[in-house]
C-alpha positions as CSV (number, residue, x, y, z in Angstrom):
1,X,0.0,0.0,0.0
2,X,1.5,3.3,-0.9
3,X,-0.4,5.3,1.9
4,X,0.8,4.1,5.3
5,X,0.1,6.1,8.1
6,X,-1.1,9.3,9.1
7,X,1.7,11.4,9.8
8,X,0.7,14.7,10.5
9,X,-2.8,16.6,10.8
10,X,-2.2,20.5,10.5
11,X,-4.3,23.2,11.7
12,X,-4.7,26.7,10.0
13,X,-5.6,28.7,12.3
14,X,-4.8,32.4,13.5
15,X,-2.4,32.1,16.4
16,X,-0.1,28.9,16.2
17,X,1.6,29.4,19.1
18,X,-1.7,30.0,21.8
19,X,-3.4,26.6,19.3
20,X,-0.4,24.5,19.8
21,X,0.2,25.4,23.5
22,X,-3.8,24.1,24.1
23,X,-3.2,21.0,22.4
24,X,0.4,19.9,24.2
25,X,-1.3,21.1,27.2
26,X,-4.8,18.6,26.2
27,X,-2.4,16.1,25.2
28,X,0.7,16.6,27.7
29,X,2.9,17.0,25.3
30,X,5.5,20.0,24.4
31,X,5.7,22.7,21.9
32,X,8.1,22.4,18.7
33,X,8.8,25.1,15.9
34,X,10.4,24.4,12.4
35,X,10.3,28.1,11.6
36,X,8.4,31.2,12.9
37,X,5.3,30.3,10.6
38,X,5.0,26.4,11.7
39,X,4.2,24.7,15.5
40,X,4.1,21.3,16.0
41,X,2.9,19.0,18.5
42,X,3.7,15.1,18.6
43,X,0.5,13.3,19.8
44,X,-0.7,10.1,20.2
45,X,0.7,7.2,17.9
46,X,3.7,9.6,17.1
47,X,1.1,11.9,14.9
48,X,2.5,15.2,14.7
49,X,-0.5,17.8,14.7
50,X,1.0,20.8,13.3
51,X,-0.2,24.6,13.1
52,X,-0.1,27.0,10.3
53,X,-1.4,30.7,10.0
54,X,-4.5,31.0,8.5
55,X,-4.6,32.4,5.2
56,X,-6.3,33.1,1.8
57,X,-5.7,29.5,0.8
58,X,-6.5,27.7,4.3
59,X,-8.4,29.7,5.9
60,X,-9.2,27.2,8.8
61,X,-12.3,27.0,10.7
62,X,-15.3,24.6,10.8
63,X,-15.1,23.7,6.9
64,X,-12.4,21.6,6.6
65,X,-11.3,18.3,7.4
66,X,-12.0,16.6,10.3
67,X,-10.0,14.4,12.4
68,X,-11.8,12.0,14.8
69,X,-9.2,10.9,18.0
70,X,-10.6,7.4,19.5
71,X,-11.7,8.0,23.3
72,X,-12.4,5.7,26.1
73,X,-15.7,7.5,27.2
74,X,-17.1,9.8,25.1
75,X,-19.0,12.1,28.2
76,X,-15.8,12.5,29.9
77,X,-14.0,13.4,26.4
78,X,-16.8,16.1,25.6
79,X,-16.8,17.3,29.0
80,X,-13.0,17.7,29.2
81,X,-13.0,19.3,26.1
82,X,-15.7,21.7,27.2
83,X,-13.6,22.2,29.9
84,X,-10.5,23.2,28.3
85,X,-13.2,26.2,26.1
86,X,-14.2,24.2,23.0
87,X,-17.6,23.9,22.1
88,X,-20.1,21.1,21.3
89,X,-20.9,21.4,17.7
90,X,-22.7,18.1,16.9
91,X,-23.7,15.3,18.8
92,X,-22.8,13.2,20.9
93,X,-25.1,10.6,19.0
94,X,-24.9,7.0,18.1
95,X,-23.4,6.0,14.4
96,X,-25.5,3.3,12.4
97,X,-23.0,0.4,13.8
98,X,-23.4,2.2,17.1
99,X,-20.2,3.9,18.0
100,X,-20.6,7.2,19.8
101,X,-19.4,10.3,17.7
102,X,-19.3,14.1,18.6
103,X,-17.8,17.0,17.1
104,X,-16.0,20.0,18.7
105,X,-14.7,22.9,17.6
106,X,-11.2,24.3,19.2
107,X,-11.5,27.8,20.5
108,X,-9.4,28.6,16.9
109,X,-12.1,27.2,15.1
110,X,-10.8,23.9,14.1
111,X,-13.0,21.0,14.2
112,X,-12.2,17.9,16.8
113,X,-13.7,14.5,16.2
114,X,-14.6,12.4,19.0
115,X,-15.2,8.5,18.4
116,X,-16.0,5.7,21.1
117,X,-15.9,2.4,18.9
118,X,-18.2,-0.3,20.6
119,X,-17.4,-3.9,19.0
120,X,-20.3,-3.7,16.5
121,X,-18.8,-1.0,15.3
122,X,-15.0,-2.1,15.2
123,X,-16.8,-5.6,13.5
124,X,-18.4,-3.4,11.0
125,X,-15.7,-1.4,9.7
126,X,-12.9,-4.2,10.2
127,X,-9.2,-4.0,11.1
128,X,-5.8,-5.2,9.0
C-alpha cells in the first residue's frame, strides 16, 4: 500500500503558538517550531498535529477536514474538552453500527472528532 500512516494533521488557524500550547497542554505533550510560521505538537501514535497561520488558501475554521481521536468514554471526552473552552458542535449521537461520535470545535475554530468504537462497530468497519 502506498499510503501508510497518518503522519501529520495540521491546523490553519490564526495564532499557532496559543493553538499548539492548548493542544500539548490537552495532550501533555510539548511545543516544537520548524520556523516562525510552523508549530508542531507530537501526539498520540507519534502523529505530529501541526499549526499554520491562516490564510487566503486555508483559511481554517469549521469547513475543513476533520479528524476523529478514538476515546475511552465519550462524556468524559466532551466534558473535558468543554472544559478546556471548545464547544459542542454536533452530537454526541450513536453512528448506524453504534459507536458514539461528537464533534468540537477548538477555541481557533478547528473541528475535533470524538469517536467511542463499541465492538459492532469495530466488527463493521474491520481492522488489518
Amino acid at each position: 500500500m502506498m499510503l501508510r500512516a497518518v503522519e501529520s494533521v495540521i491546523f490553519f488557524v490564526a495564532d499557532i503558538d496559543a493553538a499548539a500550547a492548548w493542544w500539548a497542554d490537552l495532550l501533555g505533550s510539548t511545543v516544537g517550531h520548524e520556523n516562525p510560521q510552523f508549530a508542531f505538537v507530537r501526539g498520540p501514535g507519534g502523529v505530529v498535529l501541526g499549526f499554520h497561520p491562516a490564510d487566503a488558501k486555508c483559511p481554517g475554521g469549521i469547513g475543513g477536514t476533520t479528524v476523529y481521536w478514538e476515546v475511552d468514554d465519550l462524556d468524559v471526552a466532551v466534558k473535558e474538552l468543554q472544559r478546556r473552552g471548545a464547544r459542542l458542535h454536533r452530537g454526541p449521537m450513536r453512528t448506524d453500527f453504534g459507536a458514539g461520535v461528537a464533534m468540537m470545535v477548538c477555541p481557533w475554530g478547528c473541528t475535533v472528532g470524538l469517536n467511542q468504537a463499541t465492538e459492532e462497530s469495530t466488527a463493521a468497519i474491520g481492522s488489518d
